[in-house]
C-alpha positions as CSV (number, residue, x, y, z in Angstrom):
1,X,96.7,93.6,148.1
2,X,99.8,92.8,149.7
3,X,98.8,89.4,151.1
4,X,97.5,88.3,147.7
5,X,100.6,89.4,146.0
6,X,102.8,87.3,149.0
7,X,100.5,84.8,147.4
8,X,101.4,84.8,144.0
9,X,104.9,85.1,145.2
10,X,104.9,81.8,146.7
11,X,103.4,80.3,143.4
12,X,106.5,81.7,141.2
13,X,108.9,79.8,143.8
14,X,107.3,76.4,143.8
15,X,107.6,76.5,139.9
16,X,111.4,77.6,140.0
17,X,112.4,73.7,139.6
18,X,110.3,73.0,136.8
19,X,111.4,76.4,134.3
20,X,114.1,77.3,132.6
21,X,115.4,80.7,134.1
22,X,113.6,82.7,131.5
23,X,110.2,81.7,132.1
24,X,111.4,82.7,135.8
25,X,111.9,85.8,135.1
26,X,109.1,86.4,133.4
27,X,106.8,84.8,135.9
28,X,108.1,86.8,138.3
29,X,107.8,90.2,136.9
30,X,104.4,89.7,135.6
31,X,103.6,88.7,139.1
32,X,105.2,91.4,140.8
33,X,103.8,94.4,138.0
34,X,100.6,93.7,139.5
35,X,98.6,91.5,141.7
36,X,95.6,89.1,141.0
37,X,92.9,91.4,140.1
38,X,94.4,94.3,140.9
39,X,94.7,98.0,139.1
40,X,98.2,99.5,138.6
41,X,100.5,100.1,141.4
42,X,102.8,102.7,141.5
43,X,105.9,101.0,143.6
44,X,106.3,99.3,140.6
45,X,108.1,100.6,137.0
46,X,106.0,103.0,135.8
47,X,105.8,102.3,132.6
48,X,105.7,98.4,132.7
49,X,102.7,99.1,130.3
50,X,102.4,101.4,127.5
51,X,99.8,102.3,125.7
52,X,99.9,103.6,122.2
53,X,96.9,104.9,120.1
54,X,95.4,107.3,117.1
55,X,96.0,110.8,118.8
56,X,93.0,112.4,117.8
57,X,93.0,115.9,118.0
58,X,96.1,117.4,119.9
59,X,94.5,120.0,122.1
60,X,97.3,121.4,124.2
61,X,101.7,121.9,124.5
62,X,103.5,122.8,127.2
63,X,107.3,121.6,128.5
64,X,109.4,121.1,131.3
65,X,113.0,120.6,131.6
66,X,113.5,117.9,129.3
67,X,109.8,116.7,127.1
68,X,107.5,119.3,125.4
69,X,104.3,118.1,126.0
70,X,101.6,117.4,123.8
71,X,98.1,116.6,125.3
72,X,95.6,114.4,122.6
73,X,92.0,113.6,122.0
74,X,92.8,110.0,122.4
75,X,96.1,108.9,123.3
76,X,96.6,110.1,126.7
77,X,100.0,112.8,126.6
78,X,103.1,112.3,124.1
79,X,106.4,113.0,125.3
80,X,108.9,114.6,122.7
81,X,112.7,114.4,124.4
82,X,113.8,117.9,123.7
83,X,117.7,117.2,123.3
84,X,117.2,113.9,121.0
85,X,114.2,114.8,119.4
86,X,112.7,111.8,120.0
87,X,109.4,110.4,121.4
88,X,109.5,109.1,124.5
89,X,107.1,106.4,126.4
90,X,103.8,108.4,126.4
91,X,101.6,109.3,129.5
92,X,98.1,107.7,129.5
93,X,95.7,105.4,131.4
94,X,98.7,102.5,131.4
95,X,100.5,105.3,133.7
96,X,97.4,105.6,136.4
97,X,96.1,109.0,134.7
98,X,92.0,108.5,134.4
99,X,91.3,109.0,130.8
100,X,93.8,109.3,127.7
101,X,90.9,112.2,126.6
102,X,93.2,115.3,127.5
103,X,92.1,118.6,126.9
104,X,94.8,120.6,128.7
105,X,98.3,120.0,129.8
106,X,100.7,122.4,132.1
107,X,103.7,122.0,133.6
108,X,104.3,124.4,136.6
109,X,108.2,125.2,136.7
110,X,107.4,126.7,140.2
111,X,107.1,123.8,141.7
112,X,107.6,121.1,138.9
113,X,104.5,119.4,139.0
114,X,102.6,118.3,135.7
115,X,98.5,119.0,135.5
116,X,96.4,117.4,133.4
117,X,92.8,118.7,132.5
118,X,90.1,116.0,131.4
119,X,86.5,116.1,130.9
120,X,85.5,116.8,134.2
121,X,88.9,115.5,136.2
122,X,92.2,117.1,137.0
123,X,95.4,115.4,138.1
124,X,98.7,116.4,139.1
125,X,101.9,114.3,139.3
126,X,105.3,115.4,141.3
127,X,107.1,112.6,139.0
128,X,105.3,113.8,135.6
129,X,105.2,110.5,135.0
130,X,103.2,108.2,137.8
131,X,101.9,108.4,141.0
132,X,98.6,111.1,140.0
133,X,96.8,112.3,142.3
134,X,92.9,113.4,141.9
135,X,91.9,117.3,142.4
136,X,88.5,117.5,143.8
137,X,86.7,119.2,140.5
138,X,83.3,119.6,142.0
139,X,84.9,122.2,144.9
140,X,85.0,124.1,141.4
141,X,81.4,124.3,141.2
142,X,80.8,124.6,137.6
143,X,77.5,125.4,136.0
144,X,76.6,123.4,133.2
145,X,78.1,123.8,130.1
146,X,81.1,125.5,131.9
147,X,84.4,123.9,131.4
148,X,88.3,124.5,131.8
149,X,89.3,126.7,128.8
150,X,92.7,127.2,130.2
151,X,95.6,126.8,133.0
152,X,98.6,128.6,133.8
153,X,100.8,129.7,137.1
154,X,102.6,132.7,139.2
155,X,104.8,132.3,141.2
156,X,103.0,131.3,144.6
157,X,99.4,130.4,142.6
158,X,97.9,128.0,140.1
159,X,95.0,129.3,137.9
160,X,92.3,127.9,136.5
161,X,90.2,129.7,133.7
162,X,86.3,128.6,132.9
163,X,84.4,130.6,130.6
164,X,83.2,133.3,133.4
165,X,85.3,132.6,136.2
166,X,88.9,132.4,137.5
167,X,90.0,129.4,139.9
168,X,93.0,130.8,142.5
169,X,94.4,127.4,143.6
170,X,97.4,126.6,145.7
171,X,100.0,125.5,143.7
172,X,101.4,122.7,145.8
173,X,98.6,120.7,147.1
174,X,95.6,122.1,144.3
175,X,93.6,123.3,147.7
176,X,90.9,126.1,146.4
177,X,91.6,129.3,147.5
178,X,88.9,131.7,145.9
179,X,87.3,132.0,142.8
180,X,87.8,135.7,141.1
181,X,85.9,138.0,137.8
182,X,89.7,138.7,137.2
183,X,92.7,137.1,138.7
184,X,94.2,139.3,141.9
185,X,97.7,139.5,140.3
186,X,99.5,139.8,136.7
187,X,102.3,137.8,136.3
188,X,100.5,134.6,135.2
189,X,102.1,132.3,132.7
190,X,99.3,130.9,131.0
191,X,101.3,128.0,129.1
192,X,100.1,127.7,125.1
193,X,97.4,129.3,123.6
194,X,94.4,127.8,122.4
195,X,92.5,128.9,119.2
196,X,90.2,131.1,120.2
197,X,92.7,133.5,121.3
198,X,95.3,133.0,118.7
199,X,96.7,136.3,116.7
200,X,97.5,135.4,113.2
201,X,97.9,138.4,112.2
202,X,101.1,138.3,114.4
203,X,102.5,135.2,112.4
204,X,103.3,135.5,108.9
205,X,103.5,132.0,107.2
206,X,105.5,133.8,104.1
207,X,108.4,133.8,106.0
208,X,108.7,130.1,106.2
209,X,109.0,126.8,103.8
210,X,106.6,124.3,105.0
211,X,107.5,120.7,103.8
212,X,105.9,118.1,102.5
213,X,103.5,121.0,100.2
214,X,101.5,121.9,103.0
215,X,99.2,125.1,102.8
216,X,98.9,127.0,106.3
217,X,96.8,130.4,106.2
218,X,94.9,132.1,108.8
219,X,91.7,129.8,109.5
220,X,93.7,126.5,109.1
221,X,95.8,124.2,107.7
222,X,95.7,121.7,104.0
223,X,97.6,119.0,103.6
224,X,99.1,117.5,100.5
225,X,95.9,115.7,99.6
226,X,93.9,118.8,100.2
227,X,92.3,117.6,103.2
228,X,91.5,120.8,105.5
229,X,92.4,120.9,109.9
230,X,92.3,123.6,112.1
231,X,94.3,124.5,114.6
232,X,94.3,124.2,118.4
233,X,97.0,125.1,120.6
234,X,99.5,127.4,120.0
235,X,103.2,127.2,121.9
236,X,106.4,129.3,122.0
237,X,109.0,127.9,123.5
238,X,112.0,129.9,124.6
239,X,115.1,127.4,122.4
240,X,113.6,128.8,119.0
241,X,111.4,125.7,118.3
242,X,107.6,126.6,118.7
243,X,105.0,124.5,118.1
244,X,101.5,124.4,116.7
245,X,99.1,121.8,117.5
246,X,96.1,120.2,114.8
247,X,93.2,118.8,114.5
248,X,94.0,115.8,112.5
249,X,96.2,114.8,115.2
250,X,99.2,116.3,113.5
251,X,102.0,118.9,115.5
252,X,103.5,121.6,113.3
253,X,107.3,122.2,114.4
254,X,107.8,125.8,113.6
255,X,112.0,126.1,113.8
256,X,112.6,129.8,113.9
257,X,116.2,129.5,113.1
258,X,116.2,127.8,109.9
259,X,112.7,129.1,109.1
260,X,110.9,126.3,108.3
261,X,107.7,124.4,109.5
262,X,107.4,120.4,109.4
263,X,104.2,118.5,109.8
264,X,104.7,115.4,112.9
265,X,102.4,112.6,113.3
266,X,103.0,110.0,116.1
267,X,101.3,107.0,116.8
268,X,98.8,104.7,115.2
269,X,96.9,105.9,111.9
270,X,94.4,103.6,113.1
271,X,91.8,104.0,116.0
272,X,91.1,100.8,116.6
273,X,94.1,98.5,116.1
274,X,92.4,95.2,115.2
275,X,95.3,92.9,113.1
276,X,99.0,93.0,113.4
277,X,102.2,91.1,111.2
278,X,105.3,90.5,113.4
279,X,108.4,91.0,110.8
280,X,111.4,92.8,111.5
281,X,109.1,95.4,112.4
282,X,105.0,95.4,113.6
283,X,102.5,95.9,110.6
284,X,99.5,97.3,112.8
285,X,96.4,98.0,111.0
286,X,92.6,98.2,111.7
287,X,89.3,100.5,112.2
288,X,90.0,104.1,111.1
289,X,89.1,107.6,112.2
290,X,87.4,110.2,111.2
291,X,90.1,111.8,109.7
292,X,92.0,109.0,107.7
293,X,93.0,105.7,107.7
294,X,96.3,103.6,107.8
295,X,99.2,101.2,108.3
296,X,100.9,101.7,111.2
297,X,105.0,100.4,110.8
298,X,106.4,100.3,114.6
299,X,109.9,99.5,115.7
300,X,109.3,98.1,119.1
301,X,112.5,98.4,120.6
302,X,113.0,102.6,119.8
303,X,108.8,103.5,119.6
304,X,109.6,104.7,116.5
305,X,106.4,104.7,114.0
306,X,106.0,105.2,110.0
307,X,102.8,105.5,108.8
308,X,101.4,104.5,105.2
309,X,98.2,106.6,104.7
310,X,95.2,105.7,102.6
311,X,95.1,109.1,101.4
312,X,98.5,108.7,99.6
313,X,97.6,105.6,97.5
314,X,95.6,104.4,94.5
315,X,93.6,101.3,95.6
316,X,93.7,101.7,98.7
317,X,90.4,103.4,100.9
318,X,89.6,104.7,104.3
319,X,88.0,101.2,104.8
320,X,88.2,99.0,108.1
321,X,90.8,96.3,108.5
322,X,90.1,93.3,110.3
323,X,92.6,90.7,109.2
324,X,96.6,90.1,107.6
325,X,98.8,87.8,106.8
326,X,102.1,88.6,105.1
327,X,103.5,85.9,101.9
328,X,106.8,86.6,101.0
329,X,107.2,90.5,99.4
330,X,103.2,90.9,99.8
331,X,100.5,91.8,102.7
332,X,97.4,90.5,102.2
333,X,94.1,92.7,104.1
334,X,91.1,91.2,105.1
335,X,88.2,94.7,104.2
336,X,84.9,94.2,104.4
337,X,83.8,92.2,101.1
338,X,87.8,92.9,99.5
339,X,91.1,92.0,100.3
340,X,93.8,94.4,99.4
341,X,97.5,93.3,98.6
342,X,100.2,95.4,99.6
343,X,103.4,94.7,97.0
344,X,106.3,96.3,99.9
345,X,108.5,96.3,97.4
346,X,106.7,98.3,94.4
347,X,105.3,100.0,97.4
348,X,101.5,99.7,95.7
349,X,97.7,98.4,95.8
350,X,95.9,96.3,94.7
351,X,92.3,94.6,95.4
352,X,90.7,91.5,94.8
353,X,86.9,92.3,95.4
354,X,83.1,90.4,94.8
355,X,83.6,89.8,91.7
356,X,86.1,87.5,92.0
357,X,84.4,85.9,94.8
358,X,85.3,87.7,97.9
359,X,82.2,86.7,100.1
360,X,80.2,89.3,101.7
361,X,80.9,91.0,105.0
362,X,83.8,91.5,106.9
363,X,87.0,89.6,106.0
364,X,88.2,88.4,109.3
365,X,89.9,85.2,108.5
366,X,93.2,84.7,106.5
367,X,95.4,82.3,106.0
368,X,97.7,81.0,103.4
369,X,99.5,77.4,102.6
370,X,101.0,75.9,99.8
371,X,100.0,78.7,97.3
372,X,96.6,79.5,98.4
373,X,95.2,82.4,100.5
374,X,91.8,81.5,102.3
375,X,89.8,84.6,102.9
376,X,86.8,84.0,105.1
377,X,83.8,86.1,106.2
378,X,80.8,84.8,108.6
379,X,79.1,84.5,105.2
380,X,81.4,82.5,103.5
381,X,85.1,81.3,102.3
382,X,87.2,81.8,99.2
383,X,91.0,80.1,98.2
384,X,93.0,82.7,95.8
385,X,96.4,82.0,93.9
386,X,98.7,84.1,95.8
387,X,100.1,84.2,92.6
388,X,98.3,85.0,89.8
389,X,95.2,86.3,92.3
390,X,92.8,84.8,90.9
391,X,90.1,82.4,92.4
392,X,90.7,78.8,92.6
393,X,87.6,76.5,92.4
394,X,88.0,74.3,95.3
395,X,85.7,72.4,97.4
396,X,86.1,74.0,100.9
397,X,83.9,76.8,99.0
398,X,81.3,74.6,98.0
399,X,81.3,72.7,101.0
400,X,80.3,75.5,103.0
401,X,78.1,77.6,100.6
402,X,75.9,74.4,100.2
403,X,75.0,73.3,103.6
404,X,74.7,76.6,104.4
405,X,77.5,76.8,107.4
406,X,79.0,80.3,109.1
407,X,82.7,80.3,109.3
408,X,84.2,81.3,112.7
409,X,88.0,80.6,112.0
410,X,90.5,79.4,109.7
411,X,93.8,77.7,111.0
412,X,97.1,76.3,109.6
413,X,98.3,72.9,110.6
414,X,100.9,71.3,110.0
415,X,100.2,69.9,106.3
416,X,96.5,70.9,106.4
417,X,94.4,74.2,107.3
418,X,91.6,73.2,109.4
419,X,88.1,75.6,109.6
420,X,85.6,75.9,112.3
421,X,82.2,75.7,110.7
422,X,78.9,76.4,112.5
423,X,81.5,75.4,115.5
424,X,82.6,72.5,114.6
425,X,86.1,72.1,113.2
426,X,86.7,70.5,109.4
427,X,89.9,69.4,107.8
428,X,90.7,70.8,104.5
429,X,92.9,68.4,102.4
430,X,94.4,70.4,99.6
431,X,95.9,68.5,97.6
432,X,93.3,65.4,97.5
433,X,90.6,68.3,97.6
434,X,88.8,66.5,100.6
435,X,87.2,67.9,103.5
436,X,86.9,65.6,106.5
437,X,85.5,66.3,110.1
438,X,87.6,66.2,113.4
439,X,87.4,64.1,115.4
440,X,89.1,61.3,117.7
441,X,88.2,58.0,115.5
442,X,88.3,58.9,112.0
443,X,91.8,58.3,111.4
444,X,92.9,61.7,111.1
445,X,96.1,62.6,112.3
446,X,96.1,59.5,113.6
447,X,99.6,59.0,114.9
448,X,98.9,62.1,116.9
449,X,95.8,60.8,118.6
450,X,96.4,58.7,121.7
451,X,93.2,59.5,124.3
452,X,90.1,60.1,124.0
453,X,89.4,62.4,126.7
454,X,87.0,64.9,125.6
455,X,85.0,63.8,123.0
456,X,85.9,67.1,120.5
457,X,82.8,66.3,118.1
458,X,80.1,66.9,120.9
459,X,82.1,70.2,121.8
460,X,81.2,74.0,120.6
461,X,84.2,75.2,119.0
462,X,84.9,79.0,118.6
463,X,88.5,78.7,117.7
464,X,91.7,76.6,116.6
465,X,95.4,77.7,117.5
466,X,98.1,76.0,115.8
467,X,101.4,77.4,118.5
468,X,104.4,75.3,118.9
469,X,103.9,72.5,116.6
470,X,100.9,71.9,118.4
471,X,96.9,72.8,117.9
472,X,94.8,74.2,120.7
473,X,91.3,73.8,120.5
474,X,88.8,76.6,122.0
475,X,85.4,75.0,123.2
476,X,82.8,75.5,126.0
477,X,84.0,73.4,127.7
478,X,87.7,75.1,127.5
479,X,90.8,74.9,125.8
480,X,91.7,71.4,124.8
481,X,95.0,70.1,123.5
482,X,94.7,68.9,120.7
483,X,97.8,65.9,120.7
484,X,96.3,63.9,123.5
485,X,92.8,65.3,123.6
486,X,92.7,66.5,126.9
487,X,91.2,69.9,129.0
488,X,94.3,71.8,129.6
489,X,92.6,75.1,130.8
490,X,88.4,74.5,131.6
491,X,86.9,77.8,130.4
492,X,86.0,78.8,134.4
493,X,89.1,79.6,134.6
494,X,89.0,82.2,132.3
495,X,85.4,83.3,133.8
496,X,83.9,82.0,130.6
497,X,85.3,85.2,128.8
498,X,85.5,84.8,124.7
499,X,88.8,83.8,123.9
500,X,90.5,86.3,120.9
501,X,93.8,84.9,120.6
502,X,97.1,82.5,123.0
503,X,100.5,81.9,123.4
504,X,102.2,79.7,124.8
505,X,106.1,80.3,126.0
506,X,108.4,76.6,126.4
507,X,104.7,74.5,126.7
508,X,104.4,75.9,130.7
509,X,103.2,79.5,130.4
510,X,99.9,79.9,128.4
511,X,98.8,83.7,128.0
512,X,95.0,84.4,127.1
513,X,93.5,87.3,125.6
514,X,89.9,87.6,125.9
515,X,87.3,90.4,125.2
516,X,87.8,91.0,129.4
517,X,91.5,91.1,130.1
518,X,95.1,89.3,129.9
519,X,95.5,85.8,131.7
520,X,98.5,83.8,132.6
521,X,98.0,80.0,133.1
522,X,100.7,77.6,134.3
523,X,100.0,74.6,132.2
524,X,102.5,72.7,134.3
525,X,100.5,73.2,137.8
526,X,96.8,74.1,135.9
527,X,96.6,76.7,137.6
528,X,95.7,80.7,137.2
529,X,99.2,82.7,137.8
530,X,97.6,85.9,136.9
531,X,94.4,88.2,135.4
532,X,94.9,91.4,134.6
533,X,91.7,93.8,133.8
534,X,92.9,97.5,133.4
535,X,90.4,99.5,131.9
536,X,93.3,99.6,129.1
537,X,92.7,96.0,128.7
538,X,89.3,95.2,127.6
539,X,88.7,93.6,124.2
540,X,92.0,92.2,123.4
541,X,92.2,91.1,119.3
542,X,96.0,89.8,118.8
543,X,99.0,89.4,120.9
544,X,102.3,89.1,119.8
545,X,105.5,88.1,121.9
546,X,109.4,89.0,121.2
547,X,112.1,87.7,124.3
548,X,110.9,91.2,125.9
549,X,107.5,92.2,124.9
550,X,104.1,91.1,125.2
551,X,102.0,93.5,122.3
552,X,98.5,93.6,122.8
553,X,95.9,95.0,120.1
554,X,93.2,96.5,122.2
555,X,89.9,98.6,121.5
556,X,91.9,101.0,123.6
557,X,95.2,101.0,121.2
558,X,97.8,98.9,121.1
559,X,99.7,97.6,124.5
560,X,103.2,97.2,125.0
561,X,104.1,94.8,127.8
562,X,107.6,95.2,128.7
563,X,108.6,91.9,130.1
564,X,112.0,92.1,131.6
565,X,111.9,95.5,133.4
């Protein structure tokens, strides 16, 4: 590891003539956060990455000095700062903890160490941030269909409940040091308490107003839409703030003082973020859970999210997103067989659906120019009046219905939109209503066609990139450019992987997402800078990049990439 990152060292400082200082800074961090093919190292800022995702069910609280805890079904462990009442960088798979799956978390004020409980792992950190270390769980010895139900500590001991058993550990190290019918002393702090051995009878929800109209009662909670959760995890802290934890991924605050009980969600209302609008602020939306479905508003710079929740509006379902593009006041959504238009200002719904022409399937593809949204599915294409909505009758839909051709991307170019069909690219002219292949001798584009070095018609295209005034073309060959025609990046260097989305920072520093990992290409040397594959990492959808941030829509949740720490 540390030879190859000496490597990658000396491949920042024989670029340092040819970039500005920025790009060498950011070269030089990325190269430094981790090495060629290497997994997260710890000497390192800890939270270079960050991972955010649906929550899930939040299945445990705890606290130490300064966070209460909240351990989740999906998101790895959310921080809540108790002095600002804010939420801080969470604590997932991005940190080095094995699964964001959490089913228990503890913090030991004995010794000020933070356990996690997974299925089947345990890890403890002396930062409660980084640097986990594994407890061996098969010196446990559970039978099958045993599990964890609880943790807790004493003042020289941690313990560890299953359903039979209790686990006497030391509370330094996590060395076993018996396993007991019934722990061998009695001041044990067992943290929250989980459902099964809650007391309602002992909380009386009269004495409170709940916000936002929500009906608690003994077996569970209903929202203002009426739709029912239970709860988990019970937590009484000692500042007059306790906590109950949900099963829709929500946390109750329960503020003794003041007597009332707010519903929190925090995080993506989405499980699988799959399309994302960079504004002021990120629109992030995509495959839903089982509970609901959303769009996810996230400030970048504070980690701040607002959700807007399908529940809550006419016209607008629990149905998968797959694409966006935002026109002036409006966001358009690509559903499967609809698209839905968000007005921001009216704050409302509508859709546009088959009838109109919406072809069948999943609406991957958007894009809009001079007036006209193209809304594309593998089965077909449409043009709408972003105006008036309805369908315009224009050839690029006829074009493709009759020779029978699947669409695999739409793209925006300078004055045309260009579409691969049955991979190969066509150029849409709108305003002459004229489709025209690409190629190098047509006379397209002419004046920006001065080599012929790869022959673009005998290519399979999968994609087209219009970044920087410039069009990059995605073929099997690899990643040509489109202004002089040549092979910028051949596709070995990206192992072949299926490209999902580039950018490229000042025309030296190309970045690749792929359904394998991140890639960083210097265009300038042709070269491979970097390749990162976390687990965290697979199936990359969209990137977007701010002076600071690389964000990164992942199966895994969405991935913030904090550039200049």
């Amino acid at each position: 590891m540390y030879q190859k990152l000496e490597k990658d060292i000396s491949v920042t400082s024989s670029v340092k003539t040819k970039k500005d200082n920025k790009i060498l800074i950011l070269l030089g961090l990325m190269l430094l956060i981790g090495p060629l093919f290497g997994q997260i190292d710890n000497r390192f800022n800890v939270f270079s990455w960050e991972q955010y995702a649906s929550a899930g069910a939040v299945n445990s609280i705890s606290e130490d000095y300064t966070y209460f805890y909240f351990g989740t079904e999906n998101a790895g462990i959310l921080r809540l700062n108790k002095f600002s009442q804010q939420f801080a960088k969470p604590i997932n798979q991005a940190q080095g903890l094995k699964s964001n799956s959490i089913e228990h978390v503890y913090f030991d004020d004995h010794t000020g160490i933070l356990w996690v409980i997974g299925d089947n792992f345990i890890e403890y950190s002396f930062s409660r941030e980084g640097s986990w270390t594994d407890f061996n769980y098969n010196s446990l010895s559970l039978k099958s269909g045993n599990q964890i139900i609880d943790i807790g500590s004493s003042e020289d001991y941690l313990w560890l409940r299953s359903n039979s058993r209790f686990f006497k550990l030391d509370h330094v190290n996590g060395i076993l040091l018996g396993i007991y019918a019934t722990p061998d002393e009695a001041s044990i702090d067992w943290g929250d308490t989980s459902s099964r051995e809650l007391r309602w009878r002992m909380f009386d929800f009269n004495d409170y107003f709940v916000e936002d109209a929500w009906l608690l009662t003994s077996n569970g909670v209903s929202d203002n839409r009426g739709n029912f959760s239970k709860y988990l995890s019970y937590y009484e802290s000692d500042n007059g703030v306790n906590w109950m934890s949900l099963s829709n991924g929500y946390i109750l605050k329960i503020d003794e003082f003041n007597k009332l009980i707010t519903p929190i969600f925090y995080g993506l209302s989405c499980a699988v973020p799959t399309s994302i609008i960079d504004d002021d602020i990120l629109w992030i939306s995509g495959i839903g859970n089982k509970s609901f479905n959303g769009i996810a508003k996230f400030d970048i710079d504070n980690n701040k999210f607002e959700n807007i929740l399908s529940d809550n509006y006419l016209n607008f379902n629990k149905d998968n997103i797959y694409s966006s593009i935002m026109i002036d006041d409006e966001i358009w959504f690509g559903l499967d067989s609809y698209v839905m238009v968000y007005n921001i200002k009216k704050d409302s719904f509508r859709t546009i659906g088959f009838e109109k022409g919406v072809p069948r399937g999943k609406i991957i593809h958007l894009e809009h120019k001079n007036g006209s949204v193209f809304a594309g599915s593998i089965n077909g294409v449409i043009e709408i009046n972003s105006a008036s909505k309805g369908r315009i009758d224009g050839a690029i839909e006829k074009f493709v219905f009759s020779r029978n051709l699947f669409l695999g991307d739409i793209e925006r170019f300078e004055e045309k939109v260009l579409f691969v069909l049955s991979n190969s690219v066509f150029i849409y002219d709108h305003e002459n209503n004229r489709i025209s292949s690409l190629n190098w001798e047509d006379g397209t584009f002419d004046d920006l066609m001065r080599k012929n070095q790869v022959d673009i018609a005998s290519r399979s295209v999968s994609r087209t990139f219009s970044r920087n005034n410039n069009l990059y073309i995605v073929t099997d060959l690899g990643i040509i450019d489109y202004k002089d025609g040549s092979l910028i990046v051949p596709s070995a260097t990206y192992f072949n992987y299926k490209i999902t989305d580039l950018i490229v920072i000042d025309s030296s520093v190309l970045f690749l997402s792929t359904t394998r990992g991140l890639f960083i290409v210097d265009l300038e040397e042709n070269e491979l800078i970097n390749y990162y594959d976390f687990p965290f990492l697979r199936n990359i959808y969209q990137m977007k990049y701010t002076s600071e941030y690389l964000v990164l829509l992942t199966s895994k949740g969405l991935i913030k990439f904090n550039i200049n720490l």
